[in-house]
N, C-alpha and C positions, 0 to 999 in steps of 0.2 A: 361623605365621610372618607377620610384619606388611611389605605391601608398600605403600612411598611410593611414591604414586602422582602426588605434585608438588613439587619441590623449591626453598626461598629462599632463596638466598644470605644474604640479611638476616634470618635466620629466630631470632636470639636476641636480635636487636632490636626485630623484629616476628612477634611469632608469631603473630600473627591475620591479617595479610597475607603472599600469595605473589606472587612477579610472572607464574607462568607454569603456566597451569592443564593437566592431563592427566589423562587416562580412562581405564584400561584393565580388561580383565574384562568383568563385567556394569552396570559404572558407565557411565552414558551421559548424566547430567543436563544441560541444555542450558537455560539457558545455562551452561554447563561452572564449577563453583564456584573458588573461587580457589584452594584446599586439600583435599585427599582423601588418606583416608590410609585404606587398605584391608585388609583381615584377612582370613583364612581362615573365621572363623563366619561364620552365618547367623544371624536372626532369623523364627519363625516368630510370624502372628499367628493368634490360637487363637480361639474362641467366649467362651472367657471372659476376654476381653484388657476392659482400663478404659483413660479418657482421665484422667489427671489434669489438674488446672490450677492455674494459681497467681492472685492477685484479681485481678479484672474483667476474666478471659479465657474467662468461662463461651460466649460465641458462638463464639471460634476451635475449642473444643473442641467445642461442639455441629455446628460448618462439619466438623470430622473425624470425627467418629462421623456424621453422615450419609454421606459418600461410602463412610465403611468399611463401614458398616453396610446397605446399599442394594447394595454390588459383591458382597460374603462371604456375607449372609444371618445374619450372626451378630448377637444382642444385642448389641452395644456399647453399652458407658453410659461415661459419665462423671461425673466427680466429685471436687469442692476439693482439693488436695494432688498427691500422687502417685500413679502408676499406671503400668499397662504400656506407654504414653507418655505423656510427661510436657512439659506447655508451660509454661514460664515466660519470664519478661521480667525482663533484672538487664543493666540499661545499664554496670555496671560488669567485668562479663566480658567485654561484649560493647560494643567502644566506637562502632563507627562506624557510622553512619546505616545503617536498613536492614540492619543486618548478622545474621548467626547462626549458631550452632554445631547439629551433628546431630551425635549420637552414636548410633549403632546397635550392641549387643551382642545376644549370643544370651539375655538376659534380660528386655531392655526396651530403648525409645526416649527419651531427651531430646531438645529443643527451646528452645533459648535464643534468644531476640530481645533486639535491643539496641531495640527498639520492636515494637510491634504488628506494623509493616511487615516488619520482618524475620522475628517471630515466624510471618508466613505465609508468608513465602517459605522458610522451614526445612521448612512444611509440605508444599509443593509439591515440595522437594526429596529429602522422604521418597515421598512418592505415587509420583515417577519412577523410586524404587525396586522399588515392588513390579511384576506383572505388568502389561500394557497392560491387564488387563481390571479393574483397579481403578477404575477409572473409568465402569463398566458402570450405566447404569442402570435395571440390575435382578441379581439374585441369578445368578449365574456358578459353576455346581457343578463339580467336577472340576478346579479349581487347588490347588494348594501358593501360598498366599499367603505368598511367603518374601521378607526384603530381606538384603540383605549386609552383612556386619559393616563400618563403615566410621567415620570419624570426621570431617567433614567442617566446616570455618572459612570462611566466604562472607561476603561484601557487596559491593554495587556498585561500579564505579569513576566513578558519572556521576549527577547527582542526578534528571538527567530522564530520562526513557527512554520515546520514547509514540509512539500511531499518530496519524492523524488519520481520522474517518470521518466520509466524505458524506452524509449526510443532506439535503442540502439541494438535490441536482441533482432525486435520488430518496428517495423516501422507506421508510425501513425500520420495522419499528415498534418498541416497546420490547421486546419478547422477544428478537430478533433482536441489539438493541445487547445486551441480558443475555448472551447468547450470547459477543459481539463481546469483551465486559469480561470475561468469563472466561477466555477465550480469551489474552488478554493476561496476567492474573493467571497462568496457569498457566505462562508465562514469564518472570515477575516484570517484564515494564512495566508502569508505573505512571502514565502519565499518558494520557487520552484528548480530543484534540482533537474537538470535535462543532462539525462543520460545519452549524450548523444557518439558514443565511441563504445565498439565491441568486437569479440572475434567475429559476431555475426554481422557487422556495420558499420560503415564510417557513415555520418545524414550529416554531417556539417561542409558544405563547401568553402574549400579553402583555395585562393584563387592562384597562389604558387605550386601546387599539387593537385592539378585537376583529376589526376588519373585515382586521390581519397575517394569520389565518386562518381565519375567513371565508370570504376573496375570495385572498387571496394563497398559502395551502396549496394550491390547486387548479387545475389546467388541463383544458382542454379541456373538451368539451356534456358536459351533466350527465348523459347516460347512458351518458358514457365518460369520466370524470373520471380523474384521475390524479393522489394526492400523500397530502396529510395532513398532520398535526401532531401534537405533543407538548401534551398539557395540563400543567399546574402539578405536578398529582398525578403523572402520570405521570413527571416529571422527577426530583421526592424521591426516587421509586421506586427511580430507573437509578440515582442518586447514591449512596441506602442501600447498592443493591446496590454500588455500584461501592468504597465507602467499605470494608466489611469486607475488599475482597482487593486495598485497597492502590491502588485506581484511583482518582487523580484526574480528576473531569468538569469542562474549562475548555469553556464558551462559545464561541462563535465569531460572534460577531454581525459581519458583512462591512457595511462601506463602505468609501471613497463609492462606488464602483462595488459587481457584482455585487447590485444592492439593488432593479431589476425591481421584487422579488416585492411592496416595501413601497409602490412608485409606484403597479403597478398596485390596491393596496387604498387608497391615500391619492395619489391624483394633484398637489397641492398640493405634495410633497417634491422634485419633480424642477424642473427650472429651467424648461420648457417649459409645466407642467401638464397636459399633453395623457394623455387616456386611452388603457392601452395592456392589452394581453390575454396572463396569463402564459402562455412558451412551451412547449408539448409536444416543440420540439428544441432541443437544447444551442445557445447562440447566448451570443455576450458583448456583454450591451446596450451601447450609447452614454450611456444615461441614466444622470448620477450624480447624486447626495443635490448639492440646492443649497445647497451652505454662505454661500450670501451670506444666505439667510434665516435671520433668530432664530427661528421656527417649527420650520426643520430640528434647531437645537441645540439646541429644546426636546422636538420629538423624539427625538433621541439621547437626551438626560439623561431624560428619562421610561421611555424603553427599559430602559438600563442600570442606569436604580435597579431597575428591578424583577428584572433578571436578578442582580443584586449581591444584591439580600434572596433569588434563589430559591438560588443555587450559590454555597456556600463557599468554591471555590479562592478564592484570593490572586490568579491571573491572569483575564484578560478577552482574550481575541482578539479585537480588530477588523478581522483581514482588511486590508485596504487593498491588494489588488492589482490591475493589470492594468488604472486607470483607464486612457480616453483623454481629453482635457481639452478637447474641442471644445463643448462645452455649456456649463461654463463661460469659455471665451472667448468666447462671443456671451453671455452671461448678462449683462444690466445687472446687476442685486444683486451675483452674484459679482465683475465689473468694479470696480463702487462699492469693495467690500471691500478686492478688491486696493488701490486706491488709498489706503483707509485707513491698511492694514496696511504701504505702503511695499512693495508685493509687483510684482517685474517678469513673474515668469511664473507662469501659471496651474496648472501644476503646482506650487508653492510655497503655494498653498491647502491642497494636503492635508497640507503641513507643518504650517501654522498648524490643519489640523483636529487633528492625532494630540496637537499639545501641548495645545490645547482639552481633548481625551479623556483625555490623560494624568495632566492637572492634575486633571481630575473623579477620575478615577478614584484615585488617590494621596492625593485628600482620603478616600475609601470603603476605603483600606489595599488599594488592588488594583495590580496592575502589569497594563503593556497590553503586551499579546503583538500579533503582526501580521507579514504576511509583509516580504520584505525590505525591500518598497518603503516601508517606512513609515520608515526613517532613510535613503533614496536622495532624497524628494522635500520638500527641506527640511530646515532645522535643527529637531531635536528637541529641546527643553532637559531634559524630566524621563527618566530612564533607562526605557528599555523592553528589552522581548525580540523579539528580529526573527528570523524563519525562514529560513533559509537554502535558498534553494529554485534557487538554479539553478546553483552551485559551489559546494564546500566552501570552496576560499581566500577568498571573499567573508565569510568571516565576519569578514574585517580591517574591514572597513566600519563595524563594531562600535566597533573600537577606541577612536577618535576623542573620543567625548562620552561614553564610560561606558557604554555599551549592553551589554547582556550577545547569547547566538545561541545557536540550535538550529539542530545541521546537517540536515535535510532536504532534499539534494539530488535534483532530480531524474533525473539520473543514473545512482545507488544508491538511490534510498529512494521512487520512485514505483511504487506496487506495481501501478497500473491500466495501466502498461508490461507486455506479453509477456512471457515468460521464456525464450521463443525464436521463431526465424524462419520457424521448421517449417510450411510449408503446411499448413495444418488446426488453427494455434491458434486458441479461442477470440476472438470479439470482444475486442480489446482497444485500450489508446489507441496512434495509431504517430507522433504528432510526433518522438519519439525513438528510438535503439536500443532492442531488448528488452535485460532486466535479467533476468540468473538469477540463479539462490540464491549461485550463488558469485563475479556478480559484484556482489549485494547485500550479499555478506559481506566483500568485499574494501573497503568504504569507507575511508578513513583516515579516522583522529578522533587527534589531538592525545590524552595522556594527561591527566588532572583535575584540577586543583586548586581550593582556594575561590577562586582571582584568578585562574582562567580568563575569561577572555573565553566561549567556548564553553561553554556549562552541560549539552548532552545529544545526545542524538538520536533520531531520529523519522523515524517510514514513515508516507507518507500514500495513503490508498485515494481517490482520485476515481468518484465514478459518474455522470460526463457521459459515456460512454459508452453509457449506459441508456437517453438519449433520442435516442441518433443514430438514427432509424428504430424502428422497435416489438420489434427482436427479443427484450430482455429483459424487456420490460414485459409484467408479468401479468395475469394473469384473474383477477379474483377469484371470478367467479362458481366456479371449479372449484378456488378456494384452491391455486393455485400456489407456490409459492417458488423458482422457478427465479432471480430475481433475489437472493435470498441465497445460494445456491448459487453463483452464478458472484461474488461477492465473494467465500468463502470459497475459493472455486478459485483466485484470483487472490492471495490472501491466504498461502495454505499450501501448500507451505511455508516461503515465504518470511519471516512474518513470526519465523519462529524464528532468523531469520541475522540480522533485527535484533537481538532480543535479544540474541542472544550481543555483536553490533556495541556495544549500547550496554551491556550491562553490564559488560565487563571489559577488559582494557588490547590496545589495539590489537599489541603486542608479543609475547601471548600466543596470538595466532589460529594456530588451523591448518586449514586448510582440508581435507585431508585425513580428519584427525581429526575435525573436526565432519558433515562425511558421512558418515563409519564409525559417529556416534553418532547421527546423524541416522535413521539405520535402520530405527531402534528404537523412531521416534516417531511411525511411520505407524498401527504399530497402536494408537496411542496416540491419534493424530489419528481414528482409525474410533471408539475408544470413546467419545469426547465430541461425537462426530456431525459433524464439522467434514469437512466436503466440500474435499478437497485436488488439488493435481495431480499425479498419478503421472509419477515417475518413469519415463526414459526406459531403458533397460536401458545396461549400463556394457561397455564397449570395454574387454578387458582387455590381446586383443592384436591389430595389424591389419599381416599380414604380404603385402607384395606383390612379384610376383614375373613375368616377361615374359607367363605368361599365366595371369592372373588375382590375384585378391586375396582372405586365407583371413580368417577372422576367428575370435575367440572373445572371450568373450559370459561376463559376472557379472550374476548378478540383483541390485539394489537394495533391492528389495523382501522380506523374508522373508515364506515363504510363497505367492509369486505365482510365475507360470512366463514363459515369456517364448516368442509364437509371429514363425515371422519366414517372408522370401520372397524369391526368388532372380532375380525378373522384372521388378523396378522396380515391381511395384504395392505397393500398404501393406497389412499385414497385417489378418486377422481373426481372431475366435476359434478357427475350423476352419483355419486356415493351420497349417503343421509345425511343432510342439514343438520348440523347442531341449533338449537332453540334455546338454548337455558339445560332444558331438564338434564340431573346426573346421568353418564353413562356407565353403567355397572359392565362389564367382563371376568370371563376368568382367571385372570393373569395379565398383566402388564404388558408382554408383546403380545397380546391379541390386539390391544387397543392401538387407533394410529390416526391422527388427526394433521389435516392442513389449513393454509391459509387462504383462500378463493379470491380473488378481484377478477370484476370484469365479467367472471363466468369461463376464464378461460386460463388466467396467469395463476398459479401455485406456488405455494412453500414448498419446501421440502415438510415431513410430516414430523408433529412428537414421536421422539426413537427413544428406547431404552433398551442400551446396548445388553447381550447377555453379560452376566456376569459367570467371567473367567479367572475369578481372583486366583481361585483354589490350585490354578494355575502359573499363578505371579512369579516363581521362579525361572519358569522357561522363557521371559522375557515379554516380549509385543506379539499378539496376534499377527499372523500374516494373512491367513486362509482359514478359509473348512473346507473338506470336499466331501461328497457326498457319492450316491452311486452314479448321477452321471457324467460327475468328474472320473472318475475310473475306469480303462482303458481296458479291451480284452486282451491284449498283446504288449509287447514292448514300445511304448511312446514318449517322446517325452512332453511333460508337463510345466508349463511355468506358470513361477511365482512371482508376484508383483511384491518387489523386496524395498522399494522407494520412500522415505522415511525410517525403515526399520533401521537401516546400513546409515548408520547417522554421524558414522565418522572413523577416522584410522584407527586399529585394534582389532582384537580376536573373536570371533562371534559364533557363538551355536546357532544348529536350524532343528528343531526338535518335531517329529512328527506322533501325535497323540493320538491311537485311535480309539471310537468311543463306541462302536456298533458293529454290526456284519458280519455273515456269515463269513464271507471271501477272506483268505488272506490279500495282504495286498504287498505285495513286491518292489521295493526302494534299490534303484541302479545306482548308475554312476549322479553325476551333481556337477552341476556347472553353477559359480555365481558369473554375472553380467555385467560391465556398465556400462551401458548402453550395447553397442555391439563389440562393448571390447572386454573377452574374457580375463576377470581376473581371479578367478579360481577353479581346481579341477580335481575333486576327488574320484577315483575309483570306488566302486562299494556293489555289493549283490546283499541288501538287505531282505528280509522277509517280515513284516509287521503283523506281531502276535497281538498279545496282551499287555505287551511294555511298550513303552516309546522305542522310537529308534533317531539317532543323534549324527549328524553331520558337524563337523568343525571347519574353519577356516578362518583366514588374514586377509583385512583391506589397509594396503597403503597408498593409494592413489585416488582417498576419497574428492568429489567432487560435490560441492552444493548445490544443488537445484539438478543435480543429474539422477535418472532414474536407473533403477539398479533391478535385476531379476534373477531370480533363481529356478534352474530348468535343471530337473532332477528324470529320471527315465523312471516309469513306473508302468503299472502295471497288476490289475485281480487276476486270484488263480482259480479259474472254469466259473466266478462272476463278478458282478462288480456292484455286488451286497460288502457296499463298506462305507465308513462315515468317521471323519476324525477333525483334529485342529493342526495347525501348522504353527510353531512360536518360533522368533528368530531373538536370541539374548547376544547383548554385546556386550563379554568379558569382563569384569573390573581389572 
């Protein structure tokens, strides 16, 4: 009996396209295909199954007989023509970019690509079929390697679809991006941004400026160094690989700001000249590239030629964010410039730079990518692509002069964001709210067309987190990897709610749905080594009642158990087995449940934050202290202010107390960012029965920098005291 498993209204006028994808059974492919149509057979693959292929698809076929061949243990070969699956490429079956048919019987597999591109992503979408241990790499005895009989019509709704990765805050090496691009391939994005230019790094070798790395890959005394680079070779490398599974590799070469790493190897490009030493903490220099020198623009075009003959794409990312333009307003050259150019503000130089870049670039067949600031600061005449990084409706800014946009908002699509609030996540960035998977998945995107304004979307991974303090940064002496690890944590699962985000029509999402498939993809995520974040165990039902609150509890996770605890502490592996049966408590933070695999790895636990509505005018939590936060003398105290300080403007720091004998004694007030003070009250508070209030100004906010507030305090004869800390920023 044959079950539709997606239905299109428009479906005898388009039979290749559906509007409204569904899954059900053992079908769980993600990002969910646009068409599935499912049968009652199976497919078994056997020791003597072939790959066939049709001409010049001899590597896709050899790409699948290795994975099969490597998970089953069986000879798979392959070989020209047909076979027990079969790839070919006929753009006339299959009309639209990137698209493909899979047909699964109980005989054999077809694979049609309307290109290469598609042809692999049919592949991917077979793999999803069989078990999670198909992806083993090594021989996996004791499975039925079976897929479902299914019939399956896919292709993207979006041409772009990509991440971006840092490399340039921190440096990862090429295995690691190999990793990275697989990882995407087996979701079908296709484009990867390579952050490879920052204050804290130059990793691209450039063979007219040897001293970019050199001197510019590397911080700190040399028998603690910290960074690296990409050689030439190693680039072809990530490319090849990236080229077979559909990954495009765009550059990222940043200016004028973010560019440190090139001053401090070439002190001559900055307006000042002055010698400066790359930083070991995330910091966003003041120094930008001095466009008033022809030196500089012969810098860039030497740069760029050489990055344009090493990487194929069509695009060039020039970055251009986050300048400040106080160097060139004291800058005679840049001054001179402006005057030429008929320029009244100094931000209108990096206009006149992006069309400089543009123009070069357009003569080499490339188009210049760059975040948004690059059609904000000036008229741009030749078309570019601009990122959309800090609201989606901004991609109207586009409109205007022809510009095309990639939505990567920070909002939904920065993955170096938490994915929750949960005391005990992971380092991560807090200028903003955390972003979970479902409110990564909830982005809106406009539907596609070729006269979109809007051409994709994209999740970007920052690793300026790496250098706030030493916690990520490794050892090599004892060959660590904990700093890929914690990108992939941060990455997965998340990056799969892109995918589906950018592959197929916003109308079609279900959130529900895609968690129910998501499931499926943990063990999936374990066989290609990709270090994820478990899941928090699922609320199925939370029943309250005068005295207490019952709960029951679904696993997430197949396979894993879930321990939990009735006292407000967080669970361990030896805490009580949940079973089924309801858990009753007295209150909601007594209760606290995790996710178990293994016997050893954990979720973070179900939290339910207090609530401090009744407080919602003093702004965001920062703190509570308690009595053994309170000092018997004058000390001071800091505050971890990082997300709160969320941007330029006036902000209260309100201190609330809620308990204790003690009075408790409020000094002077410092705010922080990072070690560089930028505010300083005086004050000899005494905290009674009323709050006590601090005010102050940040104009020199920084994103992704961490911010503190260290206040002098002190209990009088104890330190019987307990309160809240809110920090509000002005309207």
């Amino acid at each position: 009996m044959n079950i539709r498993l997606s239905l299109c209204a428009a479906a005898a006028a388009f039979a290749f396209f559906c509007s409204a994808p569904a899954v059900a059974g053992p079908v769980n492919i993600i990002p969910a295909p646009v068409s599935i149509v499912q049968k009652s057979g199976e497919f078994t693959l056997s020791p003597s199954a072939t790959i066939g292929y049709g001409a010049g698809l001899e590597e896709y076929a050899d790409y699948l007989e290795e994975i099969l061949s490597t998970s089953t243990g069986y000879n798979i070969k392959s070989r020209p023509g047909k076979g027990t699956v079969t790839l070919v490429i006929d753009s006339a079956k299959v009309t639209k970019p990137e698209g493909y048919t899979l047909n699964v019987t109980p005989k054999g597999i077809s694979i049609t690509g309307a290109d290469r591109g598609g042809l692999f992503y049919g592949i991917q979408s077979l793999l999803q079929l069989f078990p999670a241990q198909i992806y083993s790499d090594k021989p996996v005895k004791n499975i039925v390697w079976t897929a479902p009989e299914v019939s399956i019509a896919d292709a993207p709704e979006r041409p772009w679809r990509g991440m971006m990765l840092d490399v340039a805050r921190y440096f990862h090496d090429k295995d690691y991006v190999k990793h990275y691009i697989d990882m995407m391939a087996m979701y079908k994005l296709n484009k990867l941004q390579f952050h490879l230019i920052d204050d804290s790094g130059w990793r691209l070798e450039i063979k007219k400026y040897p001293r970019l790395t050199e001197v510019g890959a590397y911080a700190g005394p040399e028998h603690n160094k910290l960074g690296g680079y990409y050689t030439q070779e190693d680039i072809k490398e990530i490319i090849e690989y990236g080229r077979l599974r559909n990954v495009e590799i765009i550059p990222e070469i940043e200016f004028p700001a973010h560019i440190l790493s090139a001053i401090v190897a070439y002190p001559w490009l900055s307006c000042t000249g002055l010698q400066h030493e790359l930083p070991r903490q995330h910091f966003i220099s003041r120094d930008l590239l001095c466009v008033g020198k022809q030196s500089s623009i012969d810098f860039l075009r030497d740069v760029l030629d050489e990055t344009v003959a090493l990487f194929p794409s069509k695009y060039i990312n020039i970055g251009g964010d986050e300048a400040v333009y106080t160097r060139w307003e004291s800058c005679p050259d840049c001054q001179a410039l402006m005057k030429k150019e008929g320029l009244t503000k100094a931000s209108e130089l990096q206009g006149w730079l992006t069309n400089v870049v543009a123009k070069m670039m357009a003569e080499k067949d490339r188009t210049v990518i760059g975040w948004e600031e690059i059609i904000t600061r000036g008229k741009v005449d030749t078309p570019v692509v601009a990122l959309i990084w800090h609201n989606v409706a901004d991609s109207a800014m586009a409109v205007p002069d022809g510009h095309k946009a990639i939505l990567t908002p920070a909002t939904h699509m920065y993955l170096d964001f938490p994915e929750s609030s949960t005391p005990g996540e992971i380092k991560a960035a807090g200028w903003m709210p955390p972003i979970s998977v479902e409110k990564c998945y909830s982005m809106p995107v406009n539907d596609y067309s070729p006269e979109s304004t809007v051409i994709g979307v994209q999740g970007c991974l920052w690793s300026d987190q790496f250098i706030h303090g030493t916690v990520l940064q490794e050892l090599p002496q004892i060959n660590e990897n904990r700093s890929e690890n914690y990108v992939d944590y941060l990455t997965f699962p998340r990056l799969l709610a892109v995918a589906e985000v950018a592959w197929g029509k916003e109308s079609a999402r279900n959130y529900d749905i895609f968690k129910s498939r998501l499931s499926d993809h943990y063990a999936r995520l374990d066989q290609k080594g990709a270090v994820y974040r478990l899941p928090e165990p699922e609320i199925a039902s939370m029943t309250e009642s005068p005295d207490g609150v019952t709960f029951t509890l679904t696993n997430p996770l197949p396979g894993s158990e879930i321990r939990y605890t009735t006292d407000g502490t967080y669970p361990t592996v030896h805490s009580p087995l949940y079973t089924g049966t309801p858990v009753k408590v007295a209150s909601k933070a007594d209760f606290h449940a995790s996710t178990v695999v293994d016997g050893k790895r954990m979720s973070l636990p179900i939290h339910f934050a207090p609530d401090y509505s009744a407080y919602a005018r003093y702004g965001k939590l920062a703190t509570e202290w308690g009595p053994l936060q309170v000092q018997p003398k004058q000390a001071p105290w800091s505050i971890d202010a990082t997300g709160k300080i969320s941007g330029n403007g006036d902000y209260e720091v309100t201190f609330i107390p809620l308990k204790g004998a003690a009075k408790l004694h409020l000094g002077n007030l410092k705010l922080m960012k990072r070690n560089e003070q930028l505010a300083s009250i005086e004050a000899d508070n005494t905290l009674g029965s009323e709050p006590v209030q601090y005010s102050f100004s940040v104009s020199e906010f920084e994103a992704g920098t961490p911010f503190t507030i260290i206040v002098d305090q002190w209990g009088e004869g104890s330190n019987d005291s307990s309160g809240l800390v809110f920090i509000r920023k002005k309207d």
